[in-house]
N, C-alpha and C positions, 0 to 999 in steps of 0.2 A: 207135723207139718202145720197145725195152726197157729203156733206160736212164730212161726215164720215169718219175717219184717217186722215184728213189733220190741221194744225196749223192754230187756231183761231185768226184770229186779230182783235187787236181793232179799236177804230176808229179813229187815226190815222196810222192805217197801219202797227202796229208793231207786231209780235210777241206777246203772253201774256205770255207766256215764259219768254223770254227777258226780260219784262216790269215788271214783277212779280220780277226778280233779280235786276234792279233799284230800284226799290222799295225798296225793301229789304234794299239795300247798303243806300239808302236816309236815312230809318231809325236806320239803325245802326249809322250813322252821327250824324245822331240829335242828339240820346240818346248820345253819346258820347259827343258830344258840349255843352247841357243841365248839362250833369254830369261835366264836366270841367269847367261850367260858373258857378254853384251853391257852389260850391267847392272853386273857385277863388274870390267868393265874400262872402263866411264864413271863409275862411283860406288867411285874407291877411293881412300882417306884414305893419306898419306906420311910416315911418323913419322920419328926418329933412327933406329929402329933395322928399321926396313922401312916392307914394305906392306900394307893389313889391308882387306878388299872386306865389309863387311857385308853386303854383298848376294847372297854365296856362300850363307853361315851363314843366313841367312833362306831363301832359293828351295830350299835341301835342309830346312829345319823343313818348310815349305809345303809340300814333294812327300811328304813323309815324311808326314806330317797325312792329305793328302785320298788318297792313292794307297796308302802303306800300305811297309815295309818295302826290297824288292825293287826298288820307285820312287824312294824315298830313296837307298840303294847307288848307283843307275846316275843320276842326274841327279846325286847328292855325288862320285863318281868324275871321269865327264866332265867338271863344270865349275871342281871342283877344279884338277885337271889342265890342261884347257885356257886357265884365267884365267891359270895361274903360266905356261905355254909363250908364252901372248898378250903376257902383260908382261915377260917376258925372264928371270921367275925360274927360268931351267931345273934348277937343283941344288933346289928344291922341287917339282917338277912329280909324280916320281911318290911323295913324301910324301904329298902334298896328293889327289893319288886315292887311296892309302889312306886318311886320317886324313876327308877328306869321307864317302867311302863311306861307313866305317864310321858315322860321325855318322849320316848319313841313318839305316842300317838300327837306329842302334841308338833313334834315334826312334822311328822306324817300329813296330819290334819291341815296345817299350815299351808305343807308344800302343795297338797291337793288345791285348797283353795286359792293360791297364790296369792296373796293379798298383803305379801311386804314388798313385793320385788314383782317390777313387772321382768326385767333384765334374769339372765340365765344362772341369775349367780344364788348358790342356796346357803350361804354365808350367814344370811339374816333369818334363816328357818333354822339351822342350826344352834346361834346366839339363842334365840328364842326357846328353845329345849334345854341351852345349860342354862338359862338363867333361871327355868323352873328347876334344874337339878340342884346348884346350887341352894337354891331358895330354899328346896326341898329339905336337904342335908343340913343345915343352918336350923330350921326347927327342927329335927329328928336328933340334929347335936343338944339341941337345949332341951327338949324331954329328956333325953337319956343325961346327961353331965352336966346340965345349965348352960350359962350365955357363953360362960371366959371360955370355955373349951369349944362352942360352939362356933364361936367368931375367931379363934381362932383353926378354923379350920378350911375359914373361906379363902384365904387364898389360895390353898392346896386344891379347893373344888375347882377355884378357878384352872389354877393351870393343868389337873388335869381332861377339866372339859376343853382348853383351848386345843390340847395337843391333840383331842379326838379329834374336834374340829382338823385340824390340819392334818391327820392323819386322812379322815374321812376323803377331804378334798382330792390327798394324791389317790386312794383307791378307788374312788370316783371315778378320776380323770384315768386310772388303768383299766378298769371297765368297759369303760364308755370304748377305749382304741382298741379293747377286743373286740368286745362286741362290733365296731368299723368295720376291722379286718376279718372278722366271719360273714359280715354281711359283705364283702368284698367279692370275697372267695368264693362265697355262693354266687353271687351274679357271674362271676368269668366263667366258670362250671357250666 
């Protein structure tokens, strides 16, 4: 009985409160990195000069968006990494969890500060993560192959960070009208 109304901890000392909401956020990551890795490795276009997954470049817009910074980094790391390990590009594996991460946080970071765009539109937070990814890929081409292979690769970054983009947008905008219609639902309830 004297442990009665006070906060249980575990056995390191924390909160199980706390520890319950890590948790939590850990699993929401996963699932979202799982969902973006599986996706990036059924939906990825084969050019001359590689391989380009839009679907990477959109699921870190989208984590970076609703989750914020911190979410971005670690869903653009993991699934970076593990699309290039899954499809055999091992000499871009840990590029690609750099130059994602980064993307995500710097979404992220952006979208938190709001400081391109007073208006609703996240167009210009997202520009601003491909054109570090791009950038990113563009030297990571020319350490590994030099310039010719690397510049030619930029338009491939480009279109497929546009398509994230435009991707991101419509899942976005399909989000946003669930999430309405639950907050609807609850209220008539």
């Amino acid at each position: 009985m004297a442990m009665y109304g006070r906060v249980r901890k575990d056995f390191l000392g924390v909160k199980s409160v706390k520890s319950s909401i890590k948790i939590r956020q850990l699993v929401y990551l996963a699932i979202l990195s799982s969902f973006v890795i599986v996706l990036g490795i059924i939906i990825k276009i084969q050019t001359p000069v590689g391989i380009f997954t839009p679907m990477c470049d959109a699921g870190v817009f989208v984590t970076a968006l609703f989750f914020g910074p911190s979410s971005g980094l670690v869903v653009g790391a993991f699934s970076g990494f593990l699309i290039d390990f899954l499809s055999g590009a091992y000499e871009w594996m840990f590029f690609s969890l750099i130059i994602h991460a980064l993307q995500g946080f710097i979404v992220g970071w952006s979208l938190k500060k709001n400081f391109l765009s007073k208006r609703n539109s996240h167009v210009y937070h997202f520009i601003l993560g491909s054109l570090m990814m791009v950038a990113g890929y563009a030297l990571s081409g020319n350490f590994l192959y030099g310039w010719t292979l690397s510049i030619a690769q930029v338009p491939n970054n480009i279109i497929q960070t546009g398509l994230g983009i435009v991707i991101a947008i419509i899942v976005e905008n399909i989000i946003r009208k669930i999430f309405q219609k639950i907050r609807i639902n609850k209220e008539l309830k």
